[in-house]
N, C-alpha and C positions, 0 to 999 in steps of 0.2 A: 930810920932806915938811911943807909949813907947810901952816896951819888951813885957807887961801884954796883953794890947791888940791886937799885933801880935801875941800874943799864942790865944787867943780868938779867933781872925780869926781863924786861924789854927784848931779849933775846933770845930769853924762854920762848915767849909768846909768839914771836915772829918764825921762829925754828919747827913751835907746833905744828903751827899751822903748812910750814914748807913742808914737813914731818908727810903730811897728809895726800902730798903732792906727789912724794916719792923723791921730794929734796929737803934741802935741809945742809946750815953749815957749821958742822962741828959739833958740837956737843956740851953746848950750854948747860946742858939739865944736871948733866954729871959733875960738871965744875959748880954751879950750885950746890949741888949735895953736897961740896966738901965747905959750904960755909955755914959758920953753927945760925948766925942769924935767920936762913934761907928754910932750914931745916925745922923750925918751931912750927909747932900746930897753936894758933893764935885766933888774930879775929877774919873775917871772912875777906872779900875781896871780889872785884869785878873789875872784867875785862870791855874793854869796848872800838870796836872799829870806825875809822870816820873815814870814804871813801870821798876824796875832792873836798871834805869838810861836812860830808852829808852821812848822818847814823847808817851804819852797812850793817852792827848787828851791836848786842851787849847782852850777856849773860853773867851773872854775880851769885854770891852766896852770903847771907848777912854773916854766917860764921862759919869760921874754917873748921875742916873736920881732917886736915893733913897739913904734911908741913906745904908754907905757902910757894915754893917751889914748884909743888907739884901741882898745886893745885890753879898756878897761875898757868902751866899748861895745859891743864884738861879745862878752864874759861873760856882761854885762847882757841882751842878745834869748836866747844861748845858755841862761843858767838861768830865765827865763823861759818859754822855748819849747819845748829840747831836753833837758831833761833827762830821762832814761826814767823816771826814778821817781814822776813827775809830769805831770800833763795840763797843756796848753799853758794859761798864766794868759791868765786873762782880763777883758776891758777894765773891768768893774766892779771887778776885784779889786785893780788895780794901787794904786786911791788905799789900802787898806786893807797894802797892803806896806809892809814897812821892807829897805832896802836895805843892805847890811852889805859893802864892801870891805877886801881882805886883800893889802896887796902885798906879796910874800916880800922878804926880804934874805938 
């Protein structure tokens, strides 16, 4: 995966989760879809927050069932929001996260 489209991820993910907030800048997801690499349905992927350096949530999938654009988006609101270990993050907290993805091979 080249540099461009790990930032893209990263843009994904971060846009989700504003997405959720009722912000949100630009429209990352759509400028992924126009990249053929972003677009393959492959191997799985997990997302992960680290708030000050400390786990705020992680949700993964050992294998991808979409292309990984999309599906690094719906990670991103999932460890955000759903993961049970964790109270749903909240809108102060997002700018204070580092976003960490993992796409298996």
């Amino acid at each position: 995966m080249h540099t461009k489209e790990q930032k893209l991820l990263l843009e994904i993910a971060r846009d989700s989760i504003a997405r959720s907030f009722d912000e949100g800048n630009g429209n990352p997801l759509g400028e992924a879809e126009k990249d053929e690499g972003l677009q393959e349905i492959g191997p799985g992927a997990f997302v992960t927050l680290k708030e000050k350096g400390n786990l705020r949530g992680c949700i993964g999938y050992l294998v991808g069932d979409r292309p990984i654009c999309r599906l690094v988006d719906m990670l991103a609101k999932e460890a955000a929001f759903e993961d049970y270990r964790f109270r749903p993050l909240e809108k102060e907290e997002l700018p204070l996260c580092d976003i960490e993805i993992s796409i298996l091979s």
